[in-house]
N, C-alpha and C positions, 0 to 999 in steps of 0.2 A: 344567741346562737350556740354558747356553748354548752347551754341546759340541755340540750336535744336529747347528743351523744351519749351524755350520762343519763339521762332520762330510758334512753334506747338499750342500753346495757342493762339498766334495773328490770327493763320489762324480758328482757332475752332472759337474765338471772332467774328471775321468777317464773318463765315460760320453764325454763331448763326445768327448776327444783319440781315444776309441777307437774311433768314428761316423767321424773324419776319418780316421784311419790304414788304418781298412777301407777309407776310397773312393778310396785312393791308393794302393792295392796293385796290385802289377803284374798286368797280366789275361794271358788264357791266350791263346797264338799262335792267330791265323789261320788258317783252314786253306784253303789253294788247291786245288782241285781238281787233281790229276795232270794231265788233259788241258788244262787254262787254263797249266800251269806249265809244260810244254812250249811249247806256242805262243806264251809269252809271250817263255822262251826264243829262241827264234828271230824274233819280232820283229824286224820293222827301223820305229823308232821316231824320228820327225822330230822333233824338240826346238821346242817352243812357249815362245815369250817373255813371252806377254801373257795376259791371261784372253780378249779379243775374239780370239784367234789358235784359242782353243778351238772344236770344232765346236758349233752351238749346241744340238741336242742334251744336249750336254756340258756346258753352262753351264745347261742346265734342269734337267737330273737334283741338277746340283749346289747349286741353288739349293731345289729339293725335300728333298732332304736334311738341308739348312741351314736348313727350316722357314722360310726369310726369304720377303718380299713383292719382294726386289728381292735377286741375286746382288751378295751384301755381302763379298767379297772384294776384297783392292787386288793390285794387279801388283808381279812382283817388284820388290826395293828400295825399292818405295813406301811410306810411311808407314801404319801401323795402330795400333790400341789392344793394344799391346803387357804391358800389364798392368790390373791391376783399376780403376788410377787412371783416368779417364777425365778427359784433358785437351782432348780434341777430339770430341764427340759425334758429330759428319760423319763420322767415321773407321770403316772396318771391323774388326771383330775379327778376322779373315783374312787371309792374305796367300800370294799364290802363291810358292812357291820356285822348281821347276821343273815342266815337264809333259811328255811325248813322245806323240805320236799317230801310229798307223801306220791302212792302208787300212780297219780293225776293231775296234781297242783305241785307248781313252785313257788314260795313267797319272797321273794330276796329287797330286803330293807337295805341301804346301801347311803353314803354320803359322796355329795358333791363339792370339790371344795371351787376357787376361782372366786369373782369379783364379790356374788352372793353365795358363802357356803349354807348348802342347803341339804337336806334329807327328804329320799326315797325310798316307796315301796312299788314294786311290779311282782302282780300274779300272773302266773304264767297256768296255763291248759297244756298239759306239756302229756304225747304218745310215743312210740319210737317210730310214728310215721309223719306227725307233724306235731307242732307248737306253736302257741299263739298268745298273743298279750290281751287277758281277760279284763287286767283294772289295774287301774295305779295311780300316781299321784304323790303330791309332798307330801309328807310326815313331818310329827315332831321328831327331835331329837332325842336322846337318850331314851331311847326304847329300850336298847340293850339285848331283850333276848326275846327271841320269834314267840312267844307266846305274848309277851307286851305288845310286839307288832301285828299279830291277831285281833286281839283286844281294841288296838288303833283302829283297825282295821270295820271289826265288827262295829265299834261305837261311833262311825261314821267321820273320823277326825281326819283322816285324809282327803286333803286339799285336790282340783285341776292343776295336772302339771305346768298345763299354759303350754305343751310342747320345748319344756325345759328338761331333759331327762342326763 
């Protein structure tokens, strides 16, 4: 009678690890449409520094997105909640990396920190009468500079977000 319990704990252990291994399994690539992977291709793409350098637009889509009541992302190099520990409640879980915006497209690459830190790119279709989320998904890391995140981009390496953004 007392194998049960511990018997019942090892299968709950192994159900759990196996509940987590599923939700961390790599997802399937992105798919860009042909004619957006062309035009993104040629692109010519102004490199933005800041989140307020974003069209606003582009900072509303992106805060829609992020389900938040206030665009909760910091600017690059700025501090965020880098992991699950929350040492600074003011802090966002976001943080921009880099972005480039040309006269029609936004690309903004961007890191999440919290339980899994992760990295993001969202292209935006952005007019000064509306904007829209065209494609996006995880990234690797250390992309560094919006033409790397191009290149991520064009050579299909970006992942389903899963509706993690």
């Amino acid at each position: 009678m007392h194998r049960r319990p511990q018997i019942f704990c090892a299968l709950v252990g192994v159900s759990l690890w196996c509940a987590v291994a599923a939700g961390t399994q790599s997802s399937s690539a992105a798919t860009l449409p042909e004619s957006l992977r062309t035009h993104l291709k040629n692109e010519r793409l102004q490199v933005v520094t800041s989140i307020r350098g974003l069209p606003l637009g582009v900072r509303d889509e992106l805060q829609t997105l992020f389900g938040t009541q206030a665009l909760e992302i910091a600017d690059p190099g700025a501090e965020f909640q880098v992991t699950d520990v929350i040492r600074n409640p003011q802090l966002p879980i976001r943080r921009l990396v880099t972005a480039g915006c040309s006269i029609d497209h936004c690309l903004v690459y961007y890191e999440r920190g919290g339980i899994a830190h992760s990295w993001h790119v969202a292209l935006f279709r952005w007019t000064p009468k509306a904007t829209r989320l065209e494609f996006g998904g995880m990234a690797p890391n250390n992309l560094g500079t919006i033409d790397n995140v191009r290149a991520a981009v064009l050579a299909g390496t970006i992942k389903d977000a899963n509706r993690i953004w």
